[in-house]
C-alpha positions in Angstrom: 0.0 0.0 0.0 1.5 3.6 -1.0 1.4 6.7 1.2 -1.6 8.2 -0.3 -3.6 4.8 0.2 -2.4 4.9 3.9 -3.6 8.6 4.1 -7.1 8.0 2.6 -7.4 4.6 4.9 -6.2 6.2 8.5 -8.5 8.9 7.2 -11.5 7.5 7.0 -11.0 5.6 9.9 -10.7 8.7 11.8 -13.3 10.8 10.1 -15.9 8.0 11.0 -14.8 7.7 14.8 -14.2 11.5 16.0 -16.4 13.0 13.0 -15.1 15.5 10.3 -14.7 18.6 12.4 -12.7 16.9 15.2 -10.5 15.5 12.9 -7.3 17.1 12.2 -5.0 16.8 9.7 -2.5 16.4 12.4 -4.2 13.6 14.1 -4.6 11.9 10.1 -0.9 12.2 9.6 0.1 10.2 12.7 -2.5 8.0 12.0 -1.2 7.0 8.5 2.7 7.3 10.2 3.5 10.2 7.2 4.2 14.2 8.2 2.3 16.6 7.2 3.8 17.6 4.4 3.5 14.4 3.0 -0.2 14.8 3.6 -0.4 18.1 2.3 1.5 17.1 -1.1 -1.6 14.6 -1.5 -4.4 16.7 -0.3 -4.2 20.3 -0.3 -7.1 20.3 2.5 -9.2 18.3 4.6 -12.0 19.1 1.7 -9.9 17.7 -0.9 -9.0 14.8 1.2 -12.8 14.3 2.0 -13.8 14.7 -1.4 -11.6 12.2 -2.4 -12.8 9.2 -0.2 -16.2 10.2 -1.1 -15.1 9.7 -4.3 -13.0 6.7 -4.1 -16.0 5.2 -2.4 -18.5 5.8 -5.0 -16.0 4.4 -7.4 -15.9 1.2 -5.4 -19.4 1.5 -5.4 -19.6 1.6 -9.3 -17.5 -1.4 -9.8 -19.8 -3.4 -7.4 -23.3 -2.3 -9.3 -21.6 -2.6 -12.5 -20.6 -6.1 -12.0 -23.9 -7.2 -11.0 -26.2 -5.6 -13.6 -27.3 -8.1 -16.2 -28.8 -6.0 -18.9 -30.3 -8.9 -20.6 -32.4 -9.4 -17.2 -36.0 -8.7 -16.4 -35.9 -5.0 -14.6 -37.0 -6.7 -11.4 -33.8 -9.5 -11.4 -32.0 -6.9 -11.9 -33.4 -4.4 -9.2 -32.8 -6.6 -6.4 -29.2 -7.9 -7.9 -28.5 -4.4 -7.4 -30.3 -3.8 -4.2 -28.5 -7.4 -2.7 -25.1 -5.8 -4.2 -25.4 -2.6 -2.2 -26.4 -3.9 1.1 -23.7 -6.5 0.8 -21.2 -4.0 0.0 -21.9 -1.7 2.9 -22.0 -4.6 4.9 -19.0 -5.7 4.4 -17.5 -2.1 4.2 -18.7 -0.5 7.2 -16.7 2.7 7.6 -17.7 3.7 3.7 -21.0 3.4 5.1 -20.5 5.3 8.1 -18.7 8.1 6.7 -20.8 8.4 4.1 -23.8 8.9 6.6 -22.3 11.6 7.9 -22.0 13.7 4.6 -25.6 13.2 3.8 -26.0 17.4 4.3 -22.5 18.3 4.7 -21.7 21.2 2.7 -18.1 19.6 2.1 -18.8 17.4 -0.9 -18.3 19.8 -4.0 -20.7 19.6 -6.7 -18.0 17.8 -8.8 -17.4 15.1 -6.7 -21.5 14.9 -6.1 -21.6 14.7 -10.8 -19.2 11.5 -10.1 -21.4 10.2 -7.4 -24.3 10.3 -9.8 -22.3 8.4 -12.6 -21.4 5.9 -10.0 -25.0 4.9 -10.1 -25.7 5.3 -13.8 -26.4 1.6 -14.5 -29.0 2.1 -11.7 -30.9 5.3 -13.4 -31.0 3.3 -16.8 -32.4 0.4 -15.1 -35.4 2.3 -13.7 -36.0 4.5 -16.9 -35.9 1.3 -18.3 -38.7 0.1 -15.8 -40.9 3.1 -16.1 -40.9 2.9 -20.2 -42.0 -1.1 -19.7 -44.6 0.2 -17.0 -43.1 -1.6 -14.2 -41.7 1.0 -12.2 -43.8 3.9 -11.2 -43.4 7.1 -13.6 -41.8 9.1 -10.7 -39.2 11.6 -11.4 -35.4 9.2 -11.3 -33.8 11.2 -8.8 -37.1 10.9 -6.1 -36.4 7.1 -6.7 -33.3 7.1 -6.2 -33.4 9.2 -3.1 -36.5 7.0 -2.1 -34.3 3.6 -2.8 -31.3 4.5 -1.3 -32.7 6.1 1.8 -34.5 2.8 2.5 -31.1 0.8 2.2 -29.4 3.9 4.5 -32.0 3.1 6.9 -31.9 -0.7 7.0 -28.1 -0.3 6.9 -28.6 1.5 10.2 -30.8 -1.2 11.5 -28.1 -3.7 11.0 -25.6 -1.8 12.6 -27.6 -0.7 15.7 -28.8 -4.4 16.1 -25.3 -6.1 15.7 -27.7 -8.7 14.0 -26.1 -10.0 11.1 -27.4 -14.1 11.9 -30.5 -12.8 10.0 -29.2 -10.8 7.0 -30.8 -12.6 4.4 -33.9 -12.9 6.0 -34.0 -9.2 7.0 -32.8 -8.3 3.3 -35.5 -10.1 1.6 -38.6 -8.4 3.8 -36.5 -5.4 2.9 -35.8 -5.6 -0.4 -40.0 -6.5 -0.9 -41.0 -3.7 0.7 -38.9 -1.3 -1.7 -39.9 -3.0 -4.6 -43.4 -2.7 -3.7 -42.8 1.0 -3.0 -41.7 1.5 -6.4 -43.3 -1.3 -9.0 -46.1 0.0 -11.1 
């Protein structure tokens, strides 16, 4: 692992236990065992730095939803392929999903990194304007869906966590996964 990968890791790691604004740089650099310059030559700011986990995240992301979307599926396959992939991957990549619940409002995510966010879930938006042209999806604006879908797999990802519970995942999943489905089918 380079320096820049040991910045962005000890960073996150940080960000998600003390929160952004009682994070300092300072406290990132010992964390990743650089100086500060080091840090500094990577990330100009803690913005930048920020930006770019949120960022390196939703790239991640991509490469998840990407490699489980089966265009030559029915739209429902492959909405809960997708929905499954995301759980699983915030699941088993806690802190991404913890420090990305805390930039839900922030301020800090610059409208550049929020364009690559949107890409990052491309595959997604095609898949439900897809839907709504075969009338199986409701004709609701993409975005509200979005925001609708991922909001309900924000909030079951916060179940999870608060309930330590992961014996009944799948279980849990499934009820989920109906019950958003149901909220957006036709």
């Amino acid at each position: 692992m380079n320096k820049r990968e040991m910045i962005l890791q000890a960073a996150v790691r940080l960000l998600v236990d003390n929160g952004i604004h009682a994070t300092p740089m300072s406290m990132i650099a010992k964390e990743a065992q650089t100086g500060m310059g080091t840090i500094y030559n990577y990330f100009e700011s803690k913005e930048i730095l920020i930006n770019e986990i949120y960022r390196t995240i939703k790239h991640k992301e991509k490469v998840v939803l990407e490699a489980s979307f089966h265009t030559e599926l029915p739209v429902k396959l492959q909405f809960e392929q997708f929905y499954r992939s995301m759980v699983m991957f915030f699941v088993e990549n806690t802190l991404y999903f913890r420090f990305l619940e805390q930039l839900q409002t922030s301020p800090i995510i610059t409208d550049e990194s929020e364009k690559e966010g949107y890409e990052a879930v491309e595959c997604v938006m095609q898949l439900l304007e897809r839907g709504k042209r075969e009338y199986i999806i409701k004709d609701i604006d993409t975005d509200k869906l979005l925001q609708f879908i991922g909001g309900a797999i924000f909030s079951y990802l916060r179940w999870l966590n608060k309930s330590g519970n992961t014996v009944t995942l799948e279980k849990t999943m499934e009820t989920q996964l109906r019950l958003v489905w149901d909220g957006i089918r036709a």
